[in-house]
RODO-2510 file (C-alpha; in nm, 4 decimals, decimal comma):
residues 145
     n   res          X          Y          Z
     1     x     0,0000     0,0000     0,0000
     2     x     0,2656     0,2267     0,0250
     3     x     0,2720     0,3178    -0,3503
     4     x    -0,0535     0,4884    -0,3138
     5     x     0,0559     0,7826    -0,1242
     6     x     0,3716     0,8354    -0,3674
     7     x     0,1596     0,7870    -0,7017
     8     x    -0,1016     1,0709    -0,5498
     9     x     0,2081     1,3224    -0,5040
    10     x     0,2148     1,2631    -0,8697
    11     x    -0,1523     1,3367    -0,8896
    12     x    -0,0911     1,5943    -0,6584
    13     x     0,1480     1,8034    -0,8251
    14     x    -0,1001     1,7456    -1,1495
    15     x    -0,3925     1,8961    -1,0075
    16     x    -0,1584     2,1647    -0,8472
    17     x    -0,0182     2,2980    -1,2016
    18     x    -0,3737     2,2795    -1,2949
    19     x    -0,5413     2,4868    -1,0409
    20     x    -0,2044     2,7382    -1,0885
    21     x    -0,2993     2,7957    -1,4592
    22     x    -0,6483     2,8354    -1,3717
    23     x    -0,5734     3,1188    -1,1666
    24     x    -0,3523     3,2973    -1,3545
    25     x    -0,6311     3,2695    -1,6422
    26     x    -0,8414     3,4485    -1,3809
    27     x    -0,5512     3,7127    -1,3143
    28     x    -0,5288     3,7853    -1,6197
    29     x    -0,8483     3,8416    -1,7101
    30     x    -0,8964     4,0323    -1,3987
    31     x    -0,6215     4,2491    -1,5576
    32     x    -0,7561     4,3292    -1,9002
    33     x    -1,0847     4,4000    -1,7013
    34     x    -0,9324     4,6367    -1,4897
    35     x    -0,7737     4,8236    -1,7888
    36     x    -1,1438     4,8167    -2,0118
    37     x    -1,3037     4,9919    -1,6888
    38     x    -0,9963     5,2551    -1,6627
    39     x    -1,0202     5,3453    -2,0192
    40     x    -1,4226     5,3652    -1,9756
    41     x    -1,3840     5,6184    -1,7211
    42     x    -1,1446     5,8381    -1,9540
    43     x    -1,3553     5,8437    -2,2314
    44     x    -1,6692     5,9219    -2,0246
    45     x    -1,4329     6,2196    -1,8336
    46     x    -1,3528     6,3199    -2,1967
    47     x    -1,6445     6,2961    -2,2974
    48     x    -1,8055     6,4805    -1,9774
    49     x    -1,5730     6,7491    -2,0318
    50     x    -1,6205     6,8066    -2,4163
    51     x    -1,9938     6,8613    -2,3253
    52     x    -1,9184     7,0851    -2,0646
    53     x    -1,7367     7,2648    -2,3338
    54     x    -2,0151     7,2816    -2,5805
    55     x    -2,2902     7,3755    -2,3017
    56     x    -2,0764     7,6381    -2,2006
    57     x    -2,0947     7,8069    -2,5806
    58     x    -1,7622     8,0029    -2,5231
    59     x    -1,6818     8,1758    -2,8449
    60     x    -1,6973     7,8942    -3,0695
    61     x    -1,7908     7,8988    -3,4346
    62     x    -2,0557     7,7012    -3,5686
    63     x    -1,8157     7,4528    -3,7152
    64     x    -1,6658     7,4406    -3,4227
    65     x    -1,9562     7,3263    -3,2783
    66     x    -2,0541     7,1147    -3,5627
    67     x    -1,6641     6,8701    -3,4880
    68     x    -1,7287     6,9070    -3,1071
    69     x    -2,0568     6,7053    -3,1524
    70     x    -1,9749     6,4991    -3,3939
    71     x    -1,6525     6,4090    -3,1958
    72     x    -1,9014     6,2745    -2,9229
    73     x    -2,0807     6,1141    -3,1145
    74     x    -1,7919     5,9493    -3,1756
    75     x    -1,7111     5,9096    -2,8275
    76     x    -2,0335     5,7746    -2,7942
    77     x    -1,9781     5,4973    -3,0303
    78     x    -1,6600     5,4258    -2,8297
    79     x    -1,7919     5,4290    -2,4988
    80     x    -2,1061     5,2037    -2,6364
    81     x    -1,8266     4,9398    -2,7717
    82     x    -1,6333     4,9392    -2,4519
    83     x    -1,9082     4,8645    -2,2794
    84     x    -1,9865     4,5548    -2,4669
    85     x    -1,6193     4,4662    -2,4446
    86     x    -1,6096     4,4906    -2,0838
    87     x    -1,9683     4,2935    -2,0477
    88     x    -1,7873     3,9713    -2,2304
    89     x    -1,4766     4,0459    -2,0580
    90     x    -1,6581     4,0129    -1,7266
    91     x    -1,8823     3,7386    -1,8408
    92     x    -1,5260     3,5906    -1,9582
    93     x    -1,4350     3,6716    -1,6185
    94     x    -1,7093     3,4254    -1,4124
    95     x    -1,5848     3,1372    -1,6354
    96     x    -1,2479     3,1917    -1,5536
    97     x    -1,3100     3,2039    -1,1895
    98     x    -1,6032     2,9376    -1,1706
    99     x    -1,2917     2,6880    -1,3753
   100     x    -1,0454     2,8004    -1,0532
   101     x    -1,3227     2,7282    -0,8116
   102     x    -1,3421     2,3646    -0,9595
   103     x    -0,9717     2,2891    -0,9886
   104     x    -0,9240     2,4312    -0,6197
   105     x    -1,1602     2,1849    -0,5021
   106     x    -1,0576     1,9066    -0,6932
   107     x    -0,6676     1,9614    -0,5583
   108     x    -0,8224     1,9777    -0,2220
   109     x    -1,0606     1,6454    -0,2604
   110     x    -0,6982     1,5278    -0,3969
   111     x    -0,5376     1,6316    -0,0902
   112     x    -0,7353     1,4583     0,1582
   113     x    -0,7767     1,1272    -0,0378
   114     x    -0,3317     1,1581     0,0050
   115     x    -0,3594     1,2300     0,3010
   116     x    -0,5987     0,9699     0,3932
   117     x    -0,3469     0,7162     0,2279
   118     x    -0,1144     0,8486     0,4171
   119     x    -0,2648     0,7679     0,7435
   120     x    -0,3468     0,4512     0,6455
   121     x    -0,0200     0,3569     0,5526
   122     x     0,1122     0,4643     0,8341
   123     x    -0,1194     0,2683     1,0297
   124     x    -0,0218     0,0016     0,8150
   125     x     0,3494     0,0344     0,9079
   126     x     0,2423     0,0568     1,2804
   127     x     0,0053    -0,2541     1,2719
   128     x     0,3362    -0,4709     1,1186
   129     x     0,6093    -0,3133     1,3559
   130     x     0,3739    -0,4570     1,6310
   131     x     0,3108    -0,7898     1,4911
   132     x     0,6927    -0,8885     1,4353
   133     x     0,7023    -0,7617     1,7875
   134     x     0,4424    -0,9395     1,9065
   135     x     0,5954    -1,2754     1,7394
   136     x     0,9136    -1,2104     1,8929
   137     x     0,7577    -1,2110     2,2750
   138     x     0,7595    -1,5504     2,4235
   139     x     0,4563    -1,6607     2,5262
   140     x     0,3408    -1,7271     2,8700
   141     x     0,3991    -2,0514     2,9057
   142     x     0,7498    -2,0254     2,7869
   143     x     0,6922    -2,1708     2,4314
   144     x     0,7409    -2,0536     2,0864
   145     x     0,5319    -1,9101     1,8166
***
């Protein structure tokens, strides 16, 4: 039995790369969502502030006016395609961590069945140490075994 607790290290280690690439799928995708939300918020500043601009009717000529809303439109059409990016991304995102969840838990079913193994070979070991010890010991009525 003791080959069962060495060919689970195997299994071990396995399940271990596993789960690691899992996360760092998850990492990474946390990442590129974190950089879709920061470039959200810049475009909806610029955007915010380009408005501001054209509510504000400062001395601008009517042309002027005419490229500062077509230019948010524009924005608009980029803010409205960064949103859908960063919807998939996200929905990209609970996949990513819902696949970690599962190889977590399977490493850790993996680690208990080891260590279960473990014990019993160990208990195993014990069980024989005391039987060649208990053969050894004379018995009472000073014969042998």
């Amino acid at each position: 039995m003791a080959g069962k607790s060495k060919r689970m290290g195997t299994v071990l280690w396995l399940a271990a790369q596993s789960e690691r690439a899992a996360a760092e799928r998850l990492l990474a995708s946390r990442r590129e969502i974190d950089d879709l939300s920061h470039k959200l918020a810049q475009l909806q500043a610029g955007r915010s502030e380009y408005l501001s601009r054209l509510a504000s009717g400062t001395t601008m000529g009517v042309a002027q006016m005419r490229e500062l809303r077509n230019f948010v439109g524009k924005l608009d059409i980029a803010i409205s395609q960064l949103r859908q990016q960063l919807a998939h991304k996200q929905d990209l995102n609970d996949q990513h961590r819902e696949q970690w969840q599962g190889q977590k838990r399977r490493q850790d079913a993996l680690g208990d069945i080891a260590d279960r193994y473990r014990r019993e070979e160990a208990r195993a070991a014990e069980n024989k140490v005391q039987r060649e010890i208990d053969d050894r010991r004379p018995l009472p009525d000073g014969g042998e075994r």
